[in-house]
C-alpha positions, 0 to 999 in steps of 0.5 A: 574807878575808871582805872578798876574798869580797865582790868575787869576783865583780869578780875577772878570771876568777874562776869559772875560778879557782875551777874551778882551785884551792881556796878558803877564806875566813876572817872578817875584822873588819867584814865579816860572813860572807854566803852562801859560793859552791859550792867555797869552804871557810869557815875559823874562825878568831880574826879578825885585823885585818889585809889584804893591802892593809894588808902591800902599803902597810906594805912600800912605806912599808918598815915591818916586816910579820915579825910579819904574814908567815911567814919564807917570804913575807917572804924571796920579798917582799924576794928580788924587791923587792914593793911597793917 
């Protein structure tokens, strides 16, 4: 997301990330899209008020995040016990 966007460059090793895989960013409610970086793709879509940071919390607190995460993610999440 936009908000992700905005600390890239704190990120450990974030050009050698950017160098070994694709990147594309959305906008997320309350941080507008800037100037996005050579090689990071700029994705419409409608915002969703929702983080990484706030599925990370929702889950220690052993809150559902099924209507957040695809079947997928939310089986590899339990499979080996994140963010508990």
């Amino acid at each position: 997301g936009s908000d992700a966007l905005a600390t890239l460059s704190t990120w450990k090793s974030a050009d050698e990330l950017l160098r070994l895989c694709p990147f594309a960013v959305a906008e997320r409610p309350g941080f507008p899209v800037g100037r996005i970086p050579d090689g990071i793709q700029f994705i419409r879509l409608s915002p969703l008020d929702i983080s990484s940071k706030m599925i990370r919390q929702r889950v220690s607190q052993g809150k559902p995040v099924t209507d957040w995460v695809p079947p997928a993610v939310w089986a590899y999440i339990r499979e080996h016990a994140l963010y508990r």
